[in-house]
C-alpha positions as CSV (number, residue, x, y, z in Angstrom):
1,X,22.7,-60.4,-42.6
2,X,20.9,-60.0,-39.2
3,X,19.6,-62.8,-37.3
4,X,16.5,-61.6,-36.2
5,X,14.0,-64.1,-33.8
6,X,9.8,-64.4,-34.2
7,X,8.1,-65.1,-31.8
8,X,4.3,-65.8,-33.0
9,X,1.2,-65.5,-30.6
10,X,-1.7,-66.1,-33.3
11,X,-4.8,-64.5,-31.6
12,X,-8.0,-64.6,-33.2
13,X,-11.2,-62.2,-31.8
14,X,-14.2,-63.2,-33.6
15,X,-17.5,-62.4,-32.7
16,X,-20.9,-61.1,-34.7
17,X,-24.2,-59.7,-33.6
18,X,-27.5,-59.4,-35.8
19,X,-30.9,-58.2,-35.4
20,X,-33.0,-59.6,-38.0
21,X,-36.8,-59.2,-38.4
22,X,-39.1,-62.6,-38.4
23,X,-36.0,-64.5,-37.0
24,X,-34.5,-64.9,-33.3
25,X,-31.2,-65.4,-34.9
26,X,-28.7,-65.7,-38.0
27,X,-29.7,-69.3,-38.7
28,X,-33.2,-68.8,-38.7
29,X,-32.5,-65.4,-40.9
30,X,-30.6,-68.1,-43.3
31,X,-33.5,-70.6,-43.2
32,X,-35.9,-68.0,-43.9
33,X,-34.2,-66.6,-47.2
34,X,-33.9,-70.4,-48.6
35,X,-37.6,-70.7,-47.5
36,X,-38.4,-67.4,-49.5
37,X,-39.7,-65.5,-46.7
38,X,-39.6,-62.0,-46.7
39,X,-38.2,-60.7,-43.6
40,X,-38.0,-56.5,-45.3
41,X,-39.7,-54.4,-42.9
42,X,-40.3,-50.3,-43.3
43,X,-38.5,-48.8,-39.9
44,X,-40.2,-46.1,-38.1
């Protein structure tokens, strides 16, 4: 059997990016679907 050696760099990229309509940002998106409002819009 072969010895073999790890070596173990964990690296984690994590980013996100939204655009949502009636909202400046996810959390405000999020409030505004428990709130009920509707943020569908027709595009152009």
């Amino acid at each position: 059997m072969m010895n073999q050696k790890y070596q173990s760099d964990l690296i984690a990229i994590v980013g996100m990016a939204c655009r949502f309509t009636e909202a400046n940002d996810h959390n405000q998106f999020w409030q505004n679907l428990e709130q009920g409002i509707n943020s569908i819009r027709n595009s152009k």
